[in-house]
N, C-alpha and C positions, 0 to 999 in steps of 0.2 A: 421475584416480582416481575409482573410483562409489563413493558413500558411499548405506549403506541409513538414512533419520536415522527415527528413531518421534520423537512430538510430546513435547520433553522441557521441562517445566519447570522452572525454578531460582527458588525461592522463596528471597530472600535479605533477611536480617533484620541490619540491621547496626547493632553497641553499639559506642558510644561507648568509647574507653579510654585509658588516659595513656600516653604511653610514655617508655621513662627514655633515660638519658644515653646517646648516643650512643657506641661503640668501635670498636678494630681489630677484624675479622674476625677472627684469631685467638686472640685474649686469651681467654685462661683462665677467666679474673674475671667474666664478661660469661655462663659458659654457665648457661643457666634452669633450674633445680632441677624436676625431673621434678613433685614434687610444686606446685607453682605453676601447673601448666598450667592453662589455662581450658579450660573442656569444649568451648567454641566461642567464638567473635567473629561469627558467620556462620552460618547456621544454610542447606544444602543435604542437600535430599532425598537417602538413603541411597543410592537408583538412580541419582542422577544422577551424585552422588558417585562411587562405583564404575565409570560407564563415564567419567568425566572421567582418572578413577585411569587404567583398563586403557589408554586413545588416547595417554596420555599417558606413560607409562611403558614400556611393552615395546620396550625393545631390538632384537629380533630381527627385526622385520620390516625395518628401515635396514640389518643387517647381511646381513640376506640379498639384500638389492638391491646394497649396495656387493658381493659376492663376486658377484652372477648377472650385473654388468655386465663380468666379467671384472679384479678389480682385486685384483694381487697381496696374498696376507697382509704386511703391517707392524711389526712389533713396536714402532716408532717411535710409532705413535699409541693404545700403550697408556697409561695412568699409572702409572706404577712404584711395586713393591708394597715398596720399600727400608726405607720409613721409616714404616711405619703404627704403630710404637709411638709416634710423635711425637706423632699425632691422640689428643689426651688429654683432650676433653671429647665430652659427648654430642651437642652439634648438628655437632662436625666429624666423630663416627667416625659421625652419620647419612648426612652429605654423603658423604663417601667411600667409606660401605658402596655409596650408589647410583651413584656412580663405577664401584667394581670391579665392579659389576652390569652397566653397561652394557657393562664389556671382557669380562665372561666371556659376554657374549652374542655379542660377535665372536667370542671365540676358540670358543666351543660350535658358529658356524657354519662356521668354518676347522680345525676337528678339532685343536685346539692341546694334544693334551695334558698336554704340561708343564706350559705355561705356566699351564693351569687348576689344575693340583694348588696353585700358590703362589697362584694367587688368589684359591681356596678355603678354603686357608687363611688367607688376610687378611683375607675378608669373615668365616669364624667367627670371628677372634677381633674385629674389628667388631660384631659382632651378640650376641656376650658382654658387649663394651662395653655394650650398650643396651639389653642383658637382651632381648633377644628371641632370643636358640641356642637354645634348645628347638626350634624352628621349623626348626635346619640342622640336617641329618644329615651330619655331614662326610664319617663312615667310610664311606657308602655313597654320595654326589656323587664322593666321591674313586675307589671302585673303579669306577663308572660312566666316572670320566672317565678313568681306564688301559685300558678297555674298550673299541674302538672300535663295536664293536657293540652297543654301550649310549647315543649317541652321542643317539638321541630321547629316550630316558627320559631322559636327561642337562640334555636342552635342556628336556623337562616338568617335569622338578622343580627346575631352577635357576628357571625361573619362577615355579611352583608356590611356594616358596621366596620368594619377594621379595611375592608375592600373600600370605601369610600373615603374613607380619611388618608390610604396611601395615595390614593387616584388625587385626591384635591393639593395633599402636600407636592405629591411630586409635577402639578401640571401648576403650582403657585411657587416654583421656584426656591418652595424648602426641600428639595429632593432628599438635604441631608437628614431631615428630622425623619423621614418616609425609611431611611434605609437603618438608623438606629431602631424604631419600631419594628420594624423585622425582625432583625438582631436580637433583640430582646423577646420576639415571640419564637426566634429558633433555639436560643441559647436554651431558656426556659424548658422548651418545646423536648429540648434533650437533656435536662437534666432528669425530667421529669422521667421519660425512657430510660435512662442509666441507674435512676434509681430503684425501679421494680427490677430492672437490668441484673442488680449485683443481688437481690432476692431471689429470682426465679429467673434461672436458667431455663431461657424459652427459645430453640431456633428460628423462630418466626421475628419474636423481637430483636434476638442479636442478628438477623439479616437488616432487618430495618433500622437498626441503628447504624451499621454499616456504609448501608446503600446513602445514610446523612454526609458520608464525603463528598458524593456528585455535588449535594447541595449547599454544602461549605463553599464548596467551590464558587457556586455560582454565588453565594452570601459575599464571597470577596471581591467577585464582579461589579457589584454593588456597590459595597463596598469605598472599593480602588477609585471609584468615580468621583469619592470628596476626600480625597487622600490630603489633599492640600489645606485641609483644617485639621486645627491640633486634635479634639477630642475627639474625630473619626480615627485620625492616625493612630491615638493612643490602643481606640479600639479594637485599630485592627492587631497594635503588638498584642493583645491579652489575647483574642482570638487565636491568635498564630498557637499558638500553647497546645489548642484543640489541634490545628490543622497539621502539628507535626507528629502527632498519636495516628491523624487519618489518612496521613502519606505512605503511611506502612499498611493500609489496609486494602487488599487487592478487588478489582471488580471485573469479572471477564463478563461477556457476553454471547449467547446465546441464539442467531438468528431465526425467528418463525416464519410463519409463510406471508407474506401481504396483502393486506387484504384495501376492497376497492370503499371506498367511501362518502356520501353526502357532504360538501360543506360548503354553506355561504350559494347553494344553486351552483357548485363547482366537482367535478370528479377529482376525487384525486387517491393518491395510492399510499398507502399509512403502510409502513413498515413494523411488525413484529417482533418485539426481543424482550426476553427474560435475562437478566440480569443475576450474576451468579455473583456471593458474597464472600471473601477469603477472608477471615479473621477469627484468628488465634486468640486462646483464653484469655494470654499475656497481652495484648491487645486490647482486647475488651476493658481490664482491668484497667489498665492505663488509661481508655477513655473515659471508664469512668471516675477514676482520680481526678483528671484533668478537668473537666465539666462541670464537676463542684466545687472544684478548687476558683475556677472561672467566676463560676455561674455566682460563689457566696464572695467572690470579690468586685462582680458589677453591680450586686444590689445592694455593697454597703452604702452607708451613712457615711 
């Protein structure tokens, strides 16, 4: 993969905090009252934050690899939208919002019309949950997605769509609910990838499933910044599951030539690297173990 990197600093400032009693994942009793949020635990530069956001969130570029390696549509490795009245606090209808995000990113690449109208409607009434609907236009993603000629604008603003609800959580001081919604569109995001994964052995996908430890990484960046509340914390032990499968997976790098570039009415000099992926079958396999094992214990009930 070539990666164009600018010199990104992450100036991180980290406070001390208490954290409380430990619970289930899904207990009720446990979810953190919007107003309690602390504005931060962590303090990361706006730019860096936002390209940490976008590498780490978008959907669409896994799903477009999974369909351009030739890998039949699945209805199997969606999450089923049966029971989203069930998710009745705000850090599970965040989780889940970015769940159904990252399946209407497959299904926006697989042209699934149906299927997007129900899941359109599960993520608005998710995003009502957690007061950010202002931000979905349902009536018009929905005739977009009966439309098959609407099929980009559909894929633009379902994006569009998820870019706006993290921007508004994280500059309205739920930062936590912004960084579980990611979570939930990466976890997803890689199960989805692990599971045509263990079908078709394809070098393409298992470099890209791979190169997802850079982005764990930066997932716990995140993360780490609401560490001091229970159900992030918890979060982060069930993640760690994945992150000790992606500890053993090596990434060296590649330097290319530099090239000079436009930006903002600025010169400036973008560095070149491809990014080489070391991981073993036995590897592979264990992440994919791990992923489902994850991924079908944060969307129980």
């Amino acid at each position: 993969m070539i990666r164009k990197t600018l010199l990104l600093i992450l100036s991180l400032a980290l406070l001390a905090g208490c954290q409380s009693k430990k619970g289930k994942w899904s207990g009720t009793d446990l979810d953190v009252p919007d107003s309690l949020e602390l504005a931060a635990d962590i303090q990361i530069s706006e730019e860096a934050l936002e390209e940490i956001v976008q590498n780490v969130s978008s959907p669409i570029e896994m799903a477009a690899l999974i369909k351009e390696i030739g890998t039949p549509f699945s209805i199997d490795y969606l999450a089923t939208t049966d029971y989203v009245d069930k998710y009745n606090t705000s850090f599970q209808m965040a989780y889940i919002l970015g769940v159904f995000g990252a399946d209407l990113g497959y299904l926006n690449i697989y042209d699934k019309n149906t299927q997007m109208v129900d899941h359109l409607s599960s993520i608005n009434r998710l995003a009502d949950g957690i007061k950010v609907g202002q931000f979905f236009d349902f009536n018009t993603l929905k005739r977009l997605a009966t439309s098959r000629e609407n099929i980009d604008s559909l894929m633009y603003m379902s994006v569009s769509t998820f870019n706006n609800m993290d921007s508004y959580l994280r500059s309205n001081q739920r930062g936590h609910l912004s960084a579980v919604m990611i979570t939930g569109i990466w976890v997803e995001g890689m199960y989805l990838a692990t599971q045509v994964a263990m079908e078709n052995d394809d070098p393409a996908l298992s470099d890209r499933i791979g190169e997802q430890k850079l982005n764990m990484n930066n997932l716990f960046l995140i993360l780490n910044a609401y560490e001091s509340q229970t159900q992030v914390q918890e979060l982060i032990e069930v993640l760690s599951k994945i992150k000790v499968e992606f500890d053993q997976v090596q990434i060296t790098y590649k330097m290319g030539d530099p090239e000079t570039v436009e930006q903002d009415g600025m010169i400036m000099i973008v560095q070149n690297e491809k990014s080489i992926v070391h991981i073993t079958d036995e590897q592979m396999k264990s992440i994919i173990r791990i992923t489902e094992e994850v991924r079908n214990q944060l969307i129980e009930i």
